[in-house]
N, CA and C of each residue as an Amber inpcrd file, in Angstrom:
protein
   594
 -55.0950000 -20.4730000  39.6910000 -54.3030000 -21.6980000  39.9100000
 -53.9000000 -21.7850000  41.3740000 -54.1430000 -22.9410000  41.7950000
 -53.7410000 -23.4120000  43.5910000 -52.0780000 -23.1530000  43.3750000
 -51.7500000 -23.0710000  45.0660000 -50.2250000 -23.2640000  45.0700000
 -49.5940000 -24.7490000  44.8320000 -51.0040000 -25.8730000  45.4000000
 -50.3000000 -26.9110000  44.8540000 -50.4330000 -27.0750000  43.8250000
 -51.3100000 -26.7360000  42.7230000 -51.1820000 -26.7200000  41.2210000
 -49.9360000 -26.2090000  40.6440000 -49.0980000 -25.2250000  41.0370000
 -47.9700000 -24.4300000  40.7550000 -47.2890000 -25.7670000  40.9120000
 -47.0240000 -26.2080000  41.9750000 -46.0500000 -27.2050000  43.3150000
 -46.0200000 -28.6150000  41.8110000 -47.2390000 -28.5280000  41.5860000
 -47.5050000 -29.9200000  40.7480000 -46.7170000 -29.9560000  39.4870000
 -47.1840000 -28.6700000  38.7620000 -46.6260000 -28.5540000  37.1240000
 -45.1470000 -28.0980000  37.4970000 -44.4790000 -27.4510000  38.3790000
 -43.0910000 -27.0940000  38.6630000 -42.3940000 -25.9540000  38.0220000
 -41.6730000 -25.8260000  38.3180000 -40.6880000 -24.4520000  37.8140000
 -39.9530000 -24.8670000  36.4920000 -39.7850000 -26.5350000  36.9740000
 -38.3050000 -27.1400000  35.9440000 -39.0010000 -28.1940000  35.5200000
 -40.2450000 -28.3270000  34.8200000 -40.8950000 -29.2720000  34.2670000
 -39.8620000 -29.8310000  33.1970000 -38.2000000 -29.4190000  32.6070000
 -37.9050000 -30.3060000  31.7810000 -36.6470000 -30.8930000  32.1350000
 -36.8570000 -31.1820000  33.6790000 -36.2020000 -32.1810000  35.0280000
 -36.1090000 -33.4750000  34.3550000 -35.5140000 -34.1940000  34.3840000
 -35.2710000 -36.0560000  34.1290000 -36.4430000 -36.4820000  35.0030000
 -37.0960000 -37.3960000  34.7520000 -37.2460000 -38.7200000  36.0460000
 -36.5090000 -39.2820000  36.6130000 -36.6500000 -39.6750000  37.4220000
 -35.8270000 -40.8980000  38.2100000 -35.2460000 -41.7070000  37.2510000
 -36.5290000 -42.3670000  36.7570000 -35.8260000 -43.5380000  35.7730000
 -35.4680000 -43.3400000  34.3350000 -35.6240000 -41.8510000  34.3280000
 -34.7560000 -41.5830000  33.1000000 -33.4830000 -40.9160000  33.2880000
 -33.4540000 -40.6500000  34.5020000 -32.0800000 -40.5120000  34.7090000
 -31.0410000 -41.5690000  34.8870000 -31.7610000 -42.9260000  35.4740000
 -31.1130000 -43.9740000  35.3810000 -30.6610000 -44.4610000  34.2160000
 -31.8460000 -44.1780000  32.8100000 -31.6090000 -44.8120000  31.5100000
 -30.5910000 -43.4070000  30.8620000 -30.5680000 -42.5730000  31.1180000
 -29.3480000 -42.1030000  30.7030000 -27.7800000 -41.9000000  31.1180000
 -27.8870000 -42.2330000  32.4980000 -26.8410000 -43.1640000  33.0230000
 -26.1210000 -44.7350000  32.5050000 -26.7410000 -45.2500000  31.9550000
 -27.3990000 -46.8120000  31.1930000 -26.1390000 -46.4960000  29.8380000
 -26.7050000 -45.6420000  29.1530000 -26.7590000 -44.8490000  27.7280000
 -25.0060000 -44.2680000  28.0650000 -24.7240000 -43.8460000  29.2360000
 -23.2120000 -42.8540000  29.3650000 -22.6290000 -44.1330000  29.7750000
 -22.6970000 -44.9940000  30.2270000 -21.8340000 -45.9610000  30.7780000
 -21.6480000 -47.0490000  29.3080000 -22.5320000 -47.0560000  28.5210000
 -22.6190000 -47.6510000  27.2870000 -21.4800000 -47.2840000  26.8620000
 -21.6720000 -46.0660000  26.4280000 -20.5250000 -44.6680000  25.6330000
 -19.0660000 -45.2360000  26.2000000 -19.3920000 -45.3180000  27.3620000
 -17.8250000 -45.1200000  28.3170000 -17.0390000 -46.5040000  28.1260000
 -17.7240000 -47.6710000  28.0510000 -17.1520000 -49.2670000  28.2920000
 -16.6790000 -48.7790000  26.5300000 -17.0820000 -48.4750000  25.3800000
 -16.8770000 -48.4750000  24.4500000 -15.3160000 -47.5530000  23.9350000
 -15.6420000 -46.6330000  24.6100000 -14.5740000 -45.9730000  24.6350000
 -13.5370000 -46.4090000  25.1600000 -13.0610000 -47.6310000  25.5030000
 -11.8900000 -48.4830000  25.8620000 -11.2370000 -49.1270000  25.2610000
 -12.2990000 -48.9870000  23.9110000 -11.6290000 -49.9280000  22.5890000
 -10.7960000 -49.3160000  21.5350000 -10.5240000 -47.6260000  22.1500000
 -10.0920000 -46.8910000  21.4300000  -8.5570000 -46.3100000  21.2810000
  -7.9930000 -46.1870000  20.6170000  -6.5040000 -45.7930000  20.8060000
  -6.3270000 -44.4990000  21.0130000  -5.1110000 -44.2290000  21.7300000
  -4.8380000 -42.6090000  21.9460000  -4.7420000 -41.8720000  20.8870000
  -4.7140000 -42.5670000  19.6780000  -4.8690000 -41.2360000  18.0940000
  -6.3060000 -40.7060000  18.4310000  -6.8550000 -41.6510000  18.5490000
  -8.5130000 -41.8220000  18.1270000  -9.0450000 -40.6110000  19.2710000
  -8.7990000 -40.9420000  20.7140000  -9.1210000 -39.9840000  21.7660000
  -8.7730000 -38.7720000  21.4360000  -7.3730000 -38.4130000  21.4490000
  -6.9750000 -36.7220000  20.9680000  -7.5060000 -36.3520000  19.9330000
  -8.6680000 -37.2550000  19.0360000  -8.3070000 -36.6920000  17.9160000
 -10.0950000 -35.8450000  18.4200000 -10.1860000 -36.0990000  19.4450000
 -11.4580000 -35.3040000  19.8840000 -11.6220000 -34.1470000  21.0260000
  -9.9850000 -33.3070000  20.7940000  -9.8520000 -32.3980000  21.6130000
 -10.2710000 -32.9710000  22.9500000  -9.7570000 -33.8430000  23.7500000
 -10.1690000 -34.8180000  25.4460000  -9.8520000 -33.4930000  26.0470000
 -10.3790000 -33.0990000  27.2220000  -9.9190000 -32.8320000  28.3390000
  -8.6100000 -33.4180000  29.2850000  -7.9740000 -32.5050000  29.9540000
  -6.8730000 -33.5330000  29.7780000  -6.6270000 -34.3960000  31.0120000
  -6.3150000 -35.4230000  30.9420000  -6.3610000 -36.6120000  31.4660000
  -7.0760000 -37.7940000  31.4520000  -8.4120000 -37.4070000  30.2580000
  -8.8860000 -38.1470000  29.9350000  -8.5840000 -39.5860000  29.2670000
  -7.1380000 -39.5650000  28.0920000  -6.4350000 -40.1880000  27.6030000
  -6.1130000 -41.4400000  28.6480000  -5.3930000 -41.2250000  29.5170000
  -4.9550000 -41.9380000  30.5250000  -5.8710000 -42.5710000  31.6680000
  -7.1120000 -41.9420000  31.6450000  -8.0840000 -42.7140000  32.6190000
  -8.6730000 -43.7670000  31.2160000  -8.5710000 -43.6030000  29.7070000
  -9.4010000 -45.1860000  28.9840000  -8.1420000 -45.6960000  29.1290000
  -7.0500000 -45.5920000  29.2280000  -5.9020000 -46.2650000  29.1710000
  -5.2140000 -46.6620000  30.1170000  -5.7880000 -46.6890000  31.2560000
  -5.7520000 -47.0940000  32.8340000  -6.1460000 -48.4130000  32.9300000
  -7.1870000 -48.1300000  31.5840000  -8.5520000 -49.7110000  32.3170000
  -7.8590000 -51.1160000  31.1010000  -7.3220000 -50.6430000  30.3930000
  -6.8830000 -52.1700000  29.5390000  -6.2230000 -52.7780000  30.4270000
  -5.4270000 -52.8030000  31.3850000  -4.8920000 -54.1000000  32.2590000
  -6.3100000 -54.8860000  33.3600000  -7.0180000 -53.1670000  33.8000000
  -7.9410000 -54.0480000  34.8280000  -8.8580000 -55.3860000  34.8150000
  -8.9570000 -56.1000000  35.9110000  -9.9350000 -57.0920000  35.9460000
 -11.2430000 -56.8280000  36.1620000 -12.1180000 -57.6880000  35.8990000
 -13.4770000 -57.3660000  35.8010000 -14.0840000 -56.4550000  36.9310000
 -14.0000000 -56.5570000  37.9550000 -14.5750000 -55.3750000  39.0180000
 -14.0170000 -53.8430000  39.0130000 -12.5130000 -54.2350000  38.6980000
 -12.0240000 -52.5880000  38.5270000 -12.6890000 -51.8670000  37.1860000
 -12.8010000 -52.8780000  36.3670000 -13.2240000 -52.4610000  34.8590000
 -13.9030000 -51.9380000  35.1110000 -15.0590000 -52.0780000  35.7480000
 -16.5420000 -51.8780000  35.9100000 -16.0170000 -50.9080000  37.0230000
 -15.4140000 -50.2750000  37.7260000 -15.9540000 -48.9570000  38.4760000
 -15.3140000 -47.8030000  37.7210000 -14.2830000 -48.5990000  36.7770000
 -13.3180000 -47.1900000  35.9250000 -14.6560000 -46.7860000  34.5430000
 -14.9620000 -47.9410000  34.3040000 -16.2900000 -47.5920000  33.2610000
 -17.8170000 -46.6530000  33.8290000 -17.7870000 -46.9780000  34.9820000
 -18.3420000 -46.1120000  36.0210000 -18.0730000 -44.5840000  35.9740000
 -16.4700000 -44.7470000  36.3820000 -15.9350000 -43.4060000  36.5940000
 -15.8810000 -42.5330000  35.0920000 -15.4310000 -43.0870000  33.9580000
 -15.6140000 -42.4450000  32.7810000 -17.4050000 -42.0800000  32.2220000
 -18.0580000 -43.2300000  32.2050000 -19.5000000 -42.0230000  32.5020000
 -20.0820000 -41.1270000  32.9760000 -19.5560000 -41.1860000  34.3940000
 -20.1060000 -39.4710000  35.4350000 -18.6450000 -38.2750000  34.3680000
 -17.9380000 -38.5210000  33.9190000 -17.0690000 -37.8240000  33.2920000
 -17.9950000 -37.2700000  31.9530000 -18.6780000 -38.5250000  30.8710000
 -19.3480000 -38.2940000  30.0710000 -20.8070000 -37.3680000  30.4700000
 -21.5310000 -37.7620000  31.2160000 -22.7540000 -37.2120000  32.1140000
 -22.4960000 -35.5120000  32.3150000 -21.3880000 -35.4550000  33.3740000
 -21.1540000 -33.7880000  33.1260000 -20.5660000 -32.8830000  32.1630000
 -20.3550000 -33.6240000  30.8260000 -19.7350000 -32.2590000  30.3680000
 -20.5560000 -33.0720000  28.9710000 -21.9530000 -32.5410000  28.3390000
 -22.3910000 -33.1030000  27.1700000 -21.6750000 -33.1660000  25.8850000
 -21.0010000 -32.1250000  25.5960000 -19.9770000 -31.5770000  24.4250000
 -19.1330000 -32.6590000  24.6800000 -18.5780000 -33.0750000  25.2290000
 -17.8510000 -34.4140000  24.7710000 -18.5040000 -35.5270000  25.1070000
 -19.2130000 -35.4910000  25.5770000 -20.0780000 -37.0520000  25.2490000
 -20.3920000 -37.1700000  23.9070000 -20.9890000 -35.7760000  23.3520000
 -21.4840000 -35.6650000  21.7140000 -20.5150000 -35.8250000  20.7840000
 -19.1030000 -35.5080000  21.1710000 -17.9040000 -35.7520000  19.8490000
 -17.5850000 -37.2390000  20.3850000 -17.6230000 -37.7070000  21.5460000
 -17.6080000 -39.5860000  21.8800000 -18.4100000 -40.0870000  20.9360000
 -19.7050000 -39.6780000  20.8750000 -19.9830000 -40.2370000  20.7620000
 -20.4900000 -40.2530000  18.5830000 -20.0840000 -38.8970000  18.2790000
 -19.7830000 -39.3450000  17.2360000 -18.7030000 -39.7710000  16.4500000
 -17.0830000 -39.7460000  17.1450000 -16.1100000 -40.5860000  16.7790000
 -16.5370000 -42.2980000  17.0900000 -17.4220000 -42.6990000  18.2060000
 -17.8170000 -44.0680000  17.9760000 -19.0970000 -44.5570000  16.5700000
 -19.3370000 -42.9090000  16.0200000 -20.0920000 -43.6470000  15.0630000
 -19.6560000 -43.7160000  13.8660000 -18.3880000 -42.9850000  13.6960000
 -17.5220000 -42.8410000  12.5220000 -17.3730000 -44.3360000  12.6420000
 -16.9560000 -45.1030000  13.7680000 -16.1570000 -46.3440000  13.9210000
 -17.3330000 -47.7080000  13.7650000 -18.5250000 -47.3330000  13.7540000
 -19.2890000 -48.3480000  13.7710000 -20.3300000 -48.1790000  13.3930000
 -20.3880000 -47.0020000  12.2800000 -21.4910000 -46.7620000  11.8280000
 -22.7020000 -45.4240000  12.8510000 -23.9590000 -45.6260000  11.9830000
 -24.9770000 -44.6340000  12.9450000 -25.6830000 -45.4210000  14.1810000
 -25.4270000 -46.2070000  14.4360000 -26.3050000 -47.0290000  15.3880000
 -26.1410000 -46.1710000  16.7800000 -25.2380000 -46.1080000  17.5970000
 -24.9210000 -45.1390000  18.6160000 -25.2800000 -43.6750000  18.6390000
 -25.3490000 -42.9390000  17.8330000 -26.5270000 -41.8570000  17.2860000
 -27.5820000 -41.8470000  17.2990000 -28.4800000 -42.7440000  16.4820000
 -29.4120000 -42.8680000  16.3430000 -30.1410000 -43.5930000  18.1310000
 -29.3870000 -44.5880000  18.2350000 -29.5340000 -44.9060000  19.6830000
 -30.0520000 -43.5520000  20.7280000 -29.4220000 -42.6940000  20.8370000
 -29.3970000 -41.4360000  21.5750000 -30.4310000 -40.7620000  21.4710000
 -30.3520000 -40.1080000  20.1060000 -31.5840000 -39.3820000  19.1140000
 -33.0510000 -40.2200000  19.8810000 -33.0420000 -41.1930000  19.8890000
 -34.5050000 -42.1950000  20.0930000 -34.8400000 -41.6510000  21.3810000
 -33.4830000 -42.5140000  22.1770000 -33.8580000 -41.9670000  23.7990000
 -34.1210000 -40.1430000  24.1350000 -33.5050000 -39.7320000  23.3830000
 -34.0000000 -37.6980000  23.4620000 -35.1280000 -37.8290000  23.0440000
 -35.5020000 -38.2360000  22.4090000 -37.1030000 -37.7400000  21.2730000
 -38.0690000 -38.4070000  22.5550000 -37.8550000 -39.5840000  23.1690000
 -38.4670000 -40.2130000  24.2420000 -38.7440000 -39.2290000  24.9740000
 -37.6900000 -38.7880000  25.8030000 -37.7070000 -37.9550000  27.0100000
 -38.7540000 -36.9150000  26.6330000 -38.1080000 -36.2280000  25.7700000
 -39.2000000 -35.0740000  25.2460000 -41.0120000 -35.3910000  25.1720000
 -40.8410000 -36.5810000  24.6310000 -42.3870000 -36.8310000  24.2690000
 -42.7730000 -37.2960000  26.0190000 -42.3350000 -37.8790000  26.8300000
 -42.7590000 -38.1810000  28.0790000 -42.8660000 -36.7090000  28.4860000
 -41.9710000 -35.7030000  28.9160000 -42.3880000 -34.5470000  29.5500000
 -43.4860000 -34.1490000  28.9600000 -44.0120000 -33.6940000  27.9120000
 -44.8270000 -33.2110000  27.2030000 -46.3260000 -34.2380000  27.6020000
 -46.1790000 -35.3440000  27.4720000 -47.6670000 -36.1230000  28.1620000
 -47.3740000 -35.4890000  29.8080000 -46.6240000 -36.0610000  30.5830000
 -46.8060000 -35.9070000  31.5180000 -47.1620000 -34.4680000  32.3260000
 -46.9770000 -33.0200000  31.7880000 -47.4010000 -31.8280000  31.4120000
 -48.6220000 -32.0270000  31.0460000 -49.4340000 -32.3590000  29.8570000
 -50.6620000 -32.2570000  30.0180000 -51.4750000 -33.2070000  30.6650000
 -51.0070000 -33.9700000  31.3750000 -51.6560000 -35.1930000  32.7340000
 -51.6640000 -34.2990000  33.8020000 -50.6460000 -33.2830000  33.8690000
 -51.0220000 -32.4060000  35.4190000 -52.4510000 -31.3190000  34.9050000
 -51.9210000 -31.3620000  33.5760000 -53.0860000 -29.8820000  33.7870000
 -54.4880000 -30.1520000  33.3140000 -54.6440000 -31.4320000  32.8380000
 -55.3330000 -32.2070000  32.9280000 -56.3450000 -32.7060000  34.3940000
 -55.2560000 -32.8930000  35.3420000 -55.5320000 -32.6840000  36.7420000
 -55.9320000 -31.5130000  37.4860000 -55.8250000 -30.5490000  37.0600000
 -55.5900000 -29.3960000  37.8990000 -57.1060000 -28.8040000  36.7890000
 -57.5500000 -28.7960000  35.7430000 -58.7890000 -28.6300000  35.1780000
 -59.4740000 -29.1330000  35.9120000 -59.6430000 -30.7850000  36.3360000
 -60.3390000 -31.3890000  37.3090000 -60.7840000 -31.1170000  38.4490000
 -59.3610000 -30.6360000  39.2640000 -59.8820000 -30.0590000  40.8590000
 -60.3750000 -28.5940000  40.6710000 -60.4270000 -27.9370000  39.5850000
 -60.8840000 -26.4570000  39.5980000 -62.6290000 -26.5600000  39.0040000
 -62.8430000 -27.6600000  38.1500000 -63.7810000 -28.0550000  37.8630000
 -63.9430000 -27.3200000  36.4230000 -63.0030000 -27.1840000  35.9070000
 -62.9100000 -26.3590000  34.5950000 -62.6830000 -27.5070000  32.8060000
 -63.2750000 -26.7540000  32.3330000 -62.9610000 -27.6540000  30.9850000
 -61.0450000 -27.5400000  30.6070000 -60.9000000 -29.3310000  30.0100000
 -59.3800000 -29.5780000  29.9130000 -59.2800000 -29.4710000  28.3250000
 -58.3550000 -28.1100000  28.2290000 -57.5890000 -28.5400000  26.9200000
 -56.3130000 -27.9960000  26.6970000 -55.4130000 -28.5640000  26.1200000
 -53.6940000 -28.6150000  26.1600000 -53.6680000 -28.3340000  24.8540000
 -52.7710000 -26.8170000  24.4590000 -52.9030000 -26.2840000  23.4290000
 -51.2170000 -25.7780000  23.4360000 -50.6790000 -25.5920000  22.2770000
 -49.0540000 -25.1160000  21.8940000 -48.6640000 -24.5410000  23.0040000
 -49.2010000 -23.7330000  23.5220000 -48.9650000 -22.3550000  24.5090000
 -48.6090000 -22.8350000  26.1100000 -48.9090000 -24.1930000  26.1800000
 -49.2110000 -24.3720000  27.3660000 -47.8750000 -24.8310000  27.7370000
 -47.4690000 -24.8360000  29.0040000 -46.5280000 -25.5730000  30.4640000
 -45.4370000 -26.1310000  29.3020000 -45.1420000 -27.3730000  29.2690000
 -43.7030000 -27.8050000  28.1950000 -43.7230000 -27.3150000  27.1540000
 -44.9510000 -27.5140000  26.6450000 -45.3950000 -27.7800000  25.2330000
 -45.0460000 -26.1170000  24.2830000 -44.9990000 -25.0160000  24.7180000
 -44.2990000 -23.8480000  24.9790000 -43.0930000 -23.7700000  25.2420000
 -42.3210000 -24.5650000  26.1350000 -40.7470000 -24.2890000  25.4840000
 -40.0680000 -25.2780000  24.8100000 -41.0100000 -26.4350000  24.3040000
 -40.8780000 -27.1800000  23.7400000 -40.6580000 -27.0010000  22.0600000
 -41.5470000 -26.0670000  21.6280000 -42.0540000 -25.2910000  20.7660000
 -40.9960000 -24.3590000  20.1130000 -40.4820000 -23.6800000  21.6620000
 -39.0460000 -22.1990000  21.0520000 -38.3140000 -23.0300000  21.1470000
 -37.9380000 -24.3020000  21.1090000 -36.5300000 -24.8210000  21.0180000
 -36.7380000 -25.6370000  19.6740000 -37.9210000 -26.0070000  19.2490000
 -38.0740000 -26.8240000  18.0360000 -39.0980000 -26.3630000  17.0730000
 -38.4430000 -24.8590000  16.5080000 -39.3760000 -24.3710000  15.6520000
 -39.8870000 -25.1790000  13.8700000 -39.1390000 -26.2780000  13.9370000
 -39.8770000 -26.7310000  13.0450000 -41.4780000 -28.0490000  13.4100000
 -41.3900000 -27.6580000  14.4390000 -42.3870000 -28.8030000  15.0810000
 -44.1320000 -27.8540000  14.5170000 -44.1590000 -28.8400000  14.4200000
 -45.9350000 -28.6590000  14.7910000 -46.5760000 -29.0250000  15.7940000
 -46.5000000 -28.1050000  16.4740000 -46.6480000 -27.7000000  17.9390000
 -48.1520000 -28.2290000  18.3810000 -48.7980000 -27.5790000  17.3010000
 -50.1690000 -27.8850000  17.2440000 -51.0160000 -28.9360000  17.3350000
 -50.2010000 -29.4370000  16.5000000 -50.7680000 -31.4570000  16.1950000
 -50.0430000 -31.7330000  17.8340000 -48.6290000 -31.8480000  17.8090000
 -48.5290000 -32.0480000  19.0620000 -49.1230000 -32.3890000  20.2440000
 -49.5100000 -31.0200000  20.5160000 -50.5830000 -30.6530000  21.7250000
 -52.0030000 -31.2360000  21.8590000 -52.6070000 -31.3270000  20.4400000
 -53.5330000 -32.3980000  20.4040000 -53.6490000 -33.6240000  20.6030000
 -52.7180000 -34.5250000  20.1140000 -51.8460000 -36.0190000  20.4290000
 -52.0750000 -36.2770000  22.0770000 -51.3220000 -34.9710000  22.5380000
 -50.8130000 -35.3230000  23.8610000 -52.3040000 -34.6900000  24.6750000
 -52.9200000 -34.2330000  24.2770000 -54.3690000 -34.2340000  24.8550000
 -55.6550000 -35.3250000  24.3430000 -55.4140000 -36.0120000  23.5200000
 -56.0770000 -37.2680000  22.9800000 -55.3040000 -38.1430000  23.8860000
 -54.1880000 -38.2400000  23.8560000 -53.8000000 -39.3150000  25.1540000
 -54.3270000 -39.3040000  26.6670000 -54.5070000 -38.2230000  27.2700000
 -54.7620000 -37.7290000  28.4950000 -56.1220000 -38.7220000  28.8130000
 -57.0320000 -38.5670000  27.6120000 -58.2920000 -38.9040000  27.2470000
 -58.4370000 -40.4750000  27.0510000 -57.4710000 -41.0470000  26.1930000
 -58.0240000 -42.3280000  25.6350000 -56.6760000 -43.1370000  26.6640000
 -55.6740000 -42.8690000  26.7650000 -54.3170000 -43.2770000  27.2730000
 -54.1700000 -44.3170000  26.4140000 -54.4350000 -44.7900000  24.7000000
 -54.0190000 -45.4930000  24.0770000 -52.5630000 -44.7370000  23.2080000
 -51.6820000 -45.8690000  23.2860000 -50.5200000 -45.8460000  22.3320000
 -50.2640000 -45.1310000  20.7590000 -51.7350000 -44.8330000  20.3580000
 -51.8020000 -44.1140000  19.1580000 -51.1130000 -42.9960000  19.2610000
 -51.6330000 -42.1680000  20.1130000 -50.8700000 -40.2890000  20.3190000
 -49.9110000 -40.2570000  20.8130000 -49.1200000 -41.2020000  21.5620000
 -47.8240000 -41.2170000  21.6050000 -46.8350000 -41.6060000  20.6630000
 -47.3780000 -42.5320000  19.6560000 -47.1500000 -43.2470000  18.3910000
 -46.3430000 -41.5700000  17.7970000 -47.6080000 -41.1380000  17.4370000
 -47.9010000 -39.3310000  16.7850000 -46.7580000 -38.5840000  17.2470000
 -47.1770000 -38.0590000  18.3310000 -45.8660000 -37.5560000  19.0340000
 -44.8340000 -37.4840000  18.6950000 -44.1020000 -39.2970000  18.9820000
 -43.1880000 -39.3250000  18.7990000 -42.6790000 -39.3390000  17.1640000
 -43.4980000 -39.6540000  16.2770000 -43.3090000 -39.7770000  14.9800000
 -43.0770000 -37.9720000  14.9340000 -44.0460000 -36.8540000  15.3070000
 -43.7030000 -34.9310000  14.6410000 -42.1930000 -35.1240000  15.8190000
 -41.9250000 -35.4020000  16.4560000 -40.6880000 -34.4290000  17.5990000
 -39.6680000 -35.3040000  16.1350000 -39.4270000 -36.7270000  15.5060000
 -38.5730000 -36.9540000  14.9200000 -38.9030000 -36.1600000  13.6430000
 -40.1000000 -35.9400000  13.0100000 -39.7670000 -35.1750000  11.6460000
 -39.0900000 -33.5150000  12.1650000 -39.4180000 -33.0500000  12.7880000
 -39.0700000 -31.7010000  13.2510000 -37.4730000 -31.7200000  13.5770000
 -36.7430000 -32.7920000  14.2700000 -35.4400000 -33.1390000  14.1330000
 -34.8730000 -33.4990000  12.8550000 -35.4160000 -33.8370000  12.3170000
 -34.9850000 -34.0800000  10.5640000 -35.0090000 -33.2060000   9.9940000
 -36.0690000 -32.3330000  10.0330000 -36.0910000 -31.1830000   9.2470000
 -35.0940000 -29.8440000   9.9850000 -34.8670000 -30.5160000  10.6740000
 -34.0280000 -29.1480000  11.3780000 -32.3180000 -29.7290000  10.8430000
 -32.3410000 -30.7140000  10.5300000 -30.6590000 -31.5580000  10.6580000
 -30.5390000 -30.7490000   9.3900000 -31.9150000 -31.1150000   8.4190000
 -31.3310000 -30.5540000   6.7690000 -31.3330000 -29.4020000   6.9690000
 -32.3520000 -28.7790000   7.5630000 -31.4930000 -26.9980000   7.4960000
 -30.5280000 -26.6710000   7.5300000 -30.0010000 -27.5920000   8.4770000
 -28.7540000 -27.0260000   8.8110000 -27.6010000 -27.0450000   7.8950000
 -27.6360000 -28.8600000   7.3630000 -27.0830000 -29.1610000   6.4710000
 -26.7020000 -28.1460000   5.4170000 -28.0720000 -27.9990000   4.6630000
 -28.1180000 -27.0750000   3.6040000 -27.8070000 -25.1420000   4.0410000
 -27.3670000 -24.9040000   5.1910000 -27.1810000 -23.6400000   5.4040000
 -25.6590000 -23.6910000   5.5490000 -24.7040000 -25.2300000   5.8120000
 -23.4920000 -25.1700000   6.0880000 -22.9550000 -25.3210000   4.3750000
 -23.9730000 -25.8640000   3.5630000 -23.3510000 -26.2600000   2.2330000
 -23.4030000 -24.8060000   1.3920000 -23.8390000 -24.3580000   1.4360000
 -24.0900000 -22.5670000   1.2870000 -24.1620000 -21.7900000   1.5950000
């Protein structure tokens, strides 16, 4: 393997994009304007950090521009510390149902399935300039710690999907993809389920 082949696939292949860092910025500022509609029972009742209380309760007098930089400021709040973005954001689904969950869940399963194509598009590339036959198998670059973090996945099908895409770049194997990363999240929710009920 070249050094720019190293340089290419990266150390931290499960880095954001640009513009998925923007859309999860998008997603925390969502969280945050929402969280204004909430009363101080409702906040404590999610162990806040403290002062948190008083920065959603700062913004009910503001006018529209302040609104918008305090809704600002409560997302980079949500952004760094995930553990309470995750109890935000499931006290907003107690309050309005699963939609804000499921919302999230979509955009994660996204991200995941983009690193994972875009992983076998480099090595895909890097077969090319070596002049070697391309194939993207469980073991490989994401798709490997993709794998130890989601042992109910089928890693396998996976890796195939995302090497049929490389190939055809039609919407089918991403279709795939994204359909095993959500059964493998399902099947992991009921494990759990059923290991807390017994």
């Amino acid at each position: 393997m070249t050094k720019k082949t190293r340089k290419n696939i990266g150390s931290d292949p499960m880095r954001p994009s640009r513009s998925e860092r923007k859309r999860q910025a998008r997603m925390s500022a969502d969280f945050a304007a929402e969280m204004l509609n909430l009363n101080l029972a409702e906040i404590e009742s999610i162990d806040p950090p403290a002062g948190l209380a008083a920065e959603v309760g700062s913004a009910a007098g503001l006018k529209s521009g302040a609104r918008k930089r305090q809704i600002k400021h409560l997302a980079g709040i949500l952004r760094r510390d995930p553990e309470l973005e995750t109890r935000v954001l499931e006290l907003l689904e107690r309050r309005r149902g699963s939609a804000a969950k499921e919302k999230k869940i979509f955009h994660d399963l996204e991200f995941i399935r983009d690193r994972i194509v875009n992983d076998a598009l480099a090595h895909r590339k890097e077969a090319e300039e070596e002049e070697t036959r391309f194939n993207y198998r469980e073991g490989d670059g994401v798709m490997a710690e993709i794998a130890a973090r989601m042992p109910e996945l089928d890693a396998a099908a996976v890796a195939r999907a995302a090497e049929s895409y490389c190939f055809s770049r039609k919407k089918g194997p991403l279709r795939e993809i994204f359909r095993l990363l959500k059964s493998a999240r399902e099947s992991a929710e009921v494990a759990a389920k059923l290991k807390t009920e017994g």
